[in-house]
C-alpha positions as CSV (number, residue, x, y, z in Angstrom):
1,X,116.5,87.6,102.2
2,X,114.7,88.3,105.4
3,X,112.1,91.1,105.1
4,X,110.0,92.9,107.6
5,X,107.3,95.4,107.0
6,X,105.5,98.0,109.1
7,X,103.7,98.3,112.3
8,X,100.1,97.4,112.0
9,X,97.3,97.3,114.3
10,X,95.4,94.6,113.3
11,X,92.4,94.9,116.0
12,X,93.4,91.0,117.8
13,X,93.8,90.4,121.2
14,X,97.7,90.1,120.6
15,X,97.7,94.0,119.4
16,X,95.8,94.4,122.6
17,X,98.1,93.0,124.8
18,X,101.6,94.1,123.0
19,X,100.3,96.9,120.4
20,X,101.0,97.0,116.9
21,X,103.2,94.3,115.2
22,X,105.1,93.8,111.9
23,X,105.9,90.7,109.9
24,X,109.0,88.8,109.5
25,X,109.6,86.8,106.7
26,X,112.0,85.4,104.0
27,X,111.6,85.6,100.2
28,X,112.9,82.2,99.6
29,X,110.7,79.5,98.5
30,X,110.1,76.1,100.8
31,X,112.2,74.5,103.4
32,X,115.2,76.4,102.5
33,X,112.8,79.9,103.6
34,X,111.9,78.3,106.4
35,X,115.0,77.3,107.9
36,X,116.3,81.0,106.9
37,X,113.4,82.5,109.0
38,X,113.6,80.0,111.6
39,X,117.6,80.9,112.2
40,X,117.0,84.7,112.2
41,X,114.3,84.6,114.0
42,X,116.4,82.8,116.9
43,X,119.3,85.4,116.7
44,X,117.2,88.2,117.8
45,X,115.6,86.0,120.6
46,X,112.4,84.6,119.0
47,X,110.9,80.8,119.8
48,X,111.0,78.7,116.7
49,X,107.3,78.2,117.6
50,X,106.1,81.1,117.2
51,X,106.1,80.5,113.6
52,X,103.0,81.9,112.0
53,X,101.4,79.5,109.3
54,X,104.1,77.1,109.0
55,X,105.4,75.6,105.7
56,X,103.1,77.9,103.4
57,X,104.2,80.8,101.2
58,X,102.7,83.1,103.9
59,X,104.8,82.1,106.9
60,X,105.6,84.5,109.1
61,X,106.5,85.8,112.3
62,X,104.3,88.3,114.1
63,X,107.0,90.8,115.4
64,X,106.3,93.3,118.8
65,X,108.0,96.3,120.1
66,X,111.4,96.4,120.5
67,X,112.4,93.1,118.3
68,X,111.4,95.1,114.8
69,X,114.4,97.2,115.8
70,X,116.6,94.0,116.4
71,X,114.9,92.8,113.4
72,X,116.3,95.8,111.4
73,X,120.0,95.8,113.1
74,X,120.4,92.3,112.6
75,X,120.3,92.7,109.1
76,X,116.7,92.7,108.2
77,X,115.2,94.6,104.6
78,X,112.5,97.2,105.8
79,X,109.3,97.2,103.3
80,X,106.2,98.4,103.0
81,X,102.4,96.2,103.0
82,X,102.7,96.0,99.2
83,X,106.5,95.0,98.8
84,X,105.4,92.1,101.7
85,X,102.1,90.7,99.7
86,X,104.8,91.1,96.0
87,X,106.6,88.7,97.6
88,X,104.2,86.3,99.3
89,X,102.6,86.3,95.7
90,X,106.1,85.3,94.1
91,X,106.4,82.7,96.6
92,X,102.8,81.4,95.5
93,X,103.9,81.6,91.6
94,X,107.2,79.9,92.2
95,X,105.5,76.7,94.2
96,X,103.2,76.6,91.7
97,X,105.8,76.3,89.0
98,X,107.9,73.9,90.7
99,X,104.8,71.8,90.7
């Protein structure tokens, strides 16, 4: 499932330039997350490169403007800071399992 929680200014030079931003993530574990992201991200016209912290449970995209809105209408689950760090955590405890 692809997630994306609220607007936050987070005081960098990107929030600066664009203003706030969300993040964009999925709540699968590993390659198969990644690849989810990755594919989502390109159907609401986002660079595969832009990838925030590839590979790790905290991947990510930063998300500006207009695209949370794509983000959403695309199919997207809206939640909140906590819901977003919940699942980052579960994605920590389930690597760690697997290990």
């Amino acid at each position: 499932m692809i997630v994306i929680d609220e607007f936050r200014d987070w005081g960098h030079a990107l929030n600066r330039k664009y203003g706030p931003s969300a993040h964009l993530c999925s709540d699968i574990v590993g390659e198969a997350g990644t690849e989810e992201l990755v594919a989502f991200a390109r159907c609401i016209g986002m660079r595969a490169s832009w990838l925030q912290k590839p590979g790790t449970t905290h991947e990510h995209f930063d998300v500006f403007a207009s695209r949370r809105e794509r983000a959403l209408a695309a199919g997207a689950r809206e939640v909140d800071k906590y819901e977003i760090v919940a699942i980052w955590k579960a994605k920590r405890a389930a690597l760690a399992e697997a290990r």
